[in-house]
C-alpha positions in Angstrom: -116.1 -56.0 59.7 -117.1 -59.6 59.1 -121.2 -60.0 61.3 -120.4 -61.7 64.5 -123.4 -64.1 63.8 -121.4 -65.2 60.5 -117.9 -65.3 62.1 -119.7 -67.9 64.8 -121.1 -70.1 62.0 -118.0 -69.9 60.5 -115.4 -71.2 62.7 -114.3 -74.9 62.1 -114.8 -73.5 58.6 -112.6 -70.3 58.1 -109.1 -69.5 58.1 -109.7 -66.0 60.5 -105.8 -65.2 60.5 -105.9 -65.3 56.6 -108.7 -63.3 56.3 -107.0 -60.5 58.5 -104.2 -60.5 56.3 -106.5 -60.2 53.3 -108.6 -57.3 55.2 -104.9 -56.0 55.5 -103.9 -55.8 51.9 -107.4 -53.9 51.2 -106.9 -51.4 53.8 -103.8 -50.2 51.8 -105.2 -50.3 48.5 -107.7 -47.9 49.6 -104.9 -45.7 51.5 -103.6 -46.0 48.3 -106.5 -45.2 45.7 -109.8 -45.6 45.3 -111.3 -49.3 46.3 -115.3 -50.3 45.7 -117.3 -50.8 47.8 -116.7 -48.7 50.6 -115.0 -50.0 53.5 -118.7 -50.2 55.5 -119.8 -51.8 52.7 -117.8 -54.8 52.1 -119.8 -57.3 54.3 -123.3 -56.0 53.2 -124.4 -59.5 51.8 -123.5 -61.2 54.8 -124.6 -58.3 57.1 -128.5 -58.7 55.3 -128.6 -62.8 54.8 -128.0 -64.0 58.5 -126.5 -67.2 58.0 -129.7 -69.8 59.2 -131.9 -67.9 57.1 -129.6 -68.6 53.5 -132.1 -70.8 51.0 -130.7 -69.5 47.8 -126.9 -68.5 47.3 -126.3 -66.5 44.2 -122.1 -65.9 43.4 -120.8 -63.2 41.3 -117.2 -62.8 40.4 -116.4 -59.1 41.9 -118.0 -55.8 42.6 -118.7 -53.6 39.9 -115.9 -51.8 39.8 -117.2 -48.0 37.7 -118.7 -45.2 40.2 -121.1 -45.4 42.4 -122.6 -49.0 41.6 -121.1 -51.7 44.3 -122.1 -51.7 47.8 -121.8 -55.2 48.8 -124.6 -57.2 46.7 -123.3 -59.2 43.4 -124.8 -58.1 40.6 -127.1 -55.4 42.1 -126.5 -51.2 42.4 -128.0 -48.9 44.9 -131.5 -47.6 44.6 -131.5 -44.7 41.7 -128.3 -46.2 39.9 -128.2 -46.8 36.7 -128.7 -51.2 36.3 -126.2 -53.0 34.1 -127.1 -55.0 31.8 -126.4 -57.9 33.7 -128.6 -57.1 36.2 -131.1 -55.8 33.9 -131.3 -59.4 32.3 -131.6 -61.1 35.4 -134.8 -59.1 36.1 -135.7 -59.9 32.4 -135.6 -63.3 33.2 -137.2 -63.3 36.2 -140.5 -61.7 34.5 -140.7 -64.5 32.1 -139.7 -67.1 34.4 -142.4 -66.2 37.2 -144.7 -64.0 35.1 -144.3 -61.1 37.9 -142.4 -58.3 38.9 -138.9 -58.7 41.0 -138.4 -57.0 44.0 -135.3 -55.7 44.6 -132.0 -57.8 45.1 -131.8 -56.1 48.4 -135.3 -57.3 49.3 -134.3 -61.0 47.6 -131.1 -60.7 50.2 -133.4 -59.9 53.6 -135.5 -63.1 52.6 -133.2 -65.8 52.2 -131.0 -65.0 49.2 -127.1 -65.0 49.6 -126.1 -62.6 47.3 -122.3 -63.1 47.5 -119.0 -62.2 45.5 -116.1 -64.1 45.9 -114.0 -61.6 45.3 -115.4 -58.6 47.8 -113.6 -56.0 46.9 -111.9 -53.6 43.6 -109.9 -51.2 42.7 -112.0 -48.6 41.2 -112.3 -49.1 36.8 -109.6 -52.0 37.2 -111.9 -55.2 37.2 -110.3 -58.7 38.9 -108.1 -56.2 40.4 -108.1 -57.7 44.0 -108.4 -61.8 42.8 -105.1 -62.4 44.4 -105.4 -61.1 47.5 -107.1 -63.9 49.3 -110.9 -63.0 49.5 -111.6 -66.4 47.5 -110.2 -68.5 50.4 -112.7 -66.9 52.5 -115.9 -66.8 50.6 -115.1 -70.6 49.5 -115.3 -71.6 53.3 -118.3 -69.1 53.3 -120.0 -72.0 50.5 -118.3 -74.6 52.6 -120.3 -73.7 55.6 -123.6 -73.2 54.2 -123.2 -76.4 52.1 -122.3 -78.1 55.6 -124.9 -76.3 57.7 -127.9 -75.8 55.8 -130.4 -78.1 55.3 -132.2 -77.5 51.8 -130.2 -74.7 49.9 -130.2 -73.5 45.9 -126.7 -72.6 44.3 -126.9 -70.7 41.4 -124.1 -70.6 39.4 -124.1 -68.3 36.2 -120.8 -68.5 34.0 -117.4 -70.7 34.1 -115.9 -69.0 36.6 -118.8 -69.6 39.1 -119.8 -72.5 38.0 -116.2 -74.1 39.0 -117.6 -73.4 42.5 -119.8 -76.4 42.2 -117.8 -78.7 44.0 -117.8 -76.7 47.2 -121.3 -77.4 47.6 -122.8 -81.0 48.3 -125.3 -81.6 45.0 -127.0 -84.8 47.3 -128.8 -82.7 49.4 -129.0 -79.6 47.6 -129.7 -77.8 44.1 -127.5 -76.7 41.8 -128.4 -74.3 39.2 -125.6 -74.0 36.0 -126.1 -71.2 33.1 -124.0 -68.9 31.1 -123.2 -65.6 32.4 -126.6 -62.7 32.6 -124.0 -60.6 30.9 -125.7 -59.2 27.3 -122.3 -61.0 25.6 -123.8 -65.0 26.9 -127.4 -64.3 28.0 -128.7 -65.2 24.6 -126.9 -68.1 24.8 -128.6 -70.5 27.7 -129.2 -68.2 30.5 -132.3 -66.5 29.2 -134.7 -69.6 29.2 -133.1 -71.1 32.0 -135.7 -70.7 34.5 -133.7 -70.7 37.6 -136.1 -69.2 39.9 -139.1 -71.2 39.2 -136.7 -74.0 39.2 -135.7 -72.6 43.0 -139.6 -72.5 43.9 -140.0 -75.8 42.7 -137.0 -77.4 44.5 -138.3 -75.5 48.4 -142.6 -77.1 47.4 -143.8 -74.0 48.2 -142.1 -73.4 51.3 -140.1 -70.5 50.5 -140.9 -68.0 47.5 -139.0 -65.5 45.6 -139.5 -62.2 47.6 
């Protein structure tokens, strides 16, 4: 169920009737098959970034979509999962952007960091399975609202698909950050290098810190 704090700061902003109807079409996929994440599960990002405390909005795509990985965070897996590579090059990058350890996406997420698919759910092993079932209308208003309401924020954008995003975000009083994709197939290719979180440190003077 969408956080009551987030469905306040997102009226004016939402379409609430649309995103029933979404909420219905994934309630019969999963009485249908399997669906990732689980049900309590598909608002996690929104349930651990409260929507005044968002400095840094990260988007993915969708959830990972194999066993056991997704539980509400793009790009990240629960504690004692296996990473993907994805994941396992963002914390690469991290370490030779910063020259220190990570902490964990769900830590980054309790401190400021919005980490947030814009598609929210999948049917299990069948990635882009749910695109057309109107999650994207939602979590654009979601980008909408934060552009809108949020003073100083950092969009990180990594690959075509998010980086189309760009325009739901207003680039005169905030920063947008543009790469390739994390994903071993484009990471060699502009994101490695790209110092996006030192970048972010940069942009907030000190005020706010990757966690």
């Amino acid at each position: 169920m969408l956080p009551g704090n987030w469905k306040n700061y997102l009226t004016g902003f939402t379409d609430f009737n649309a995103l029933a109807e979404t909420e219905k079409k994934v309630a019969a996929r999963r009485e249908a098959g399997v669906v990732f994440p689980p049900e309590e599960a598909a608002y996690t990002a929104l349930e651990l970034t409260a929507p005044e405390d968002v400095r840094v909005v990260i988007l993915g795509q969708d959830p990972y979509h194999d066993d056991g990985q997704a539980y509400g965070l793009a790009f990240d897996v629960p504690e004692g999962v296996k990473e993907p590579p994805s994941l396992r090059n963002i914390k690469k990058e991290f370490r030779n952007d910063l020259k220190r350890e990570p902490g964990s996406l769900r830590t980054w997420a309790e401190h400021g960091v919005l980490l947030l698919n814009a598609v929210l759910t999948v049917d299990a092993h069948a990635p882009g399975s749910h695109a057309k079932l109107g999650w994207e209308l939602f979590t654009d208003s979601v980008i909408r609202a934060v552009s809108a309401r949020n003073e100083r924020v950092v969009f990180i954008l990594w690959g075509a698909y998010a980086i189309k995003k760009a325009v739901l975000a207003d680039s005169s009083k905030h920063l947008i950050i543009t790469s390739v994709h994390p994903s071993p197939l484009s990471a060699s290719r502009g994101f490695f290098g790209s110092a996006p979180f030192s970048r972010t440190e940069a942009f907030f003077q000190g005020s706010w810190l990757w966690p």
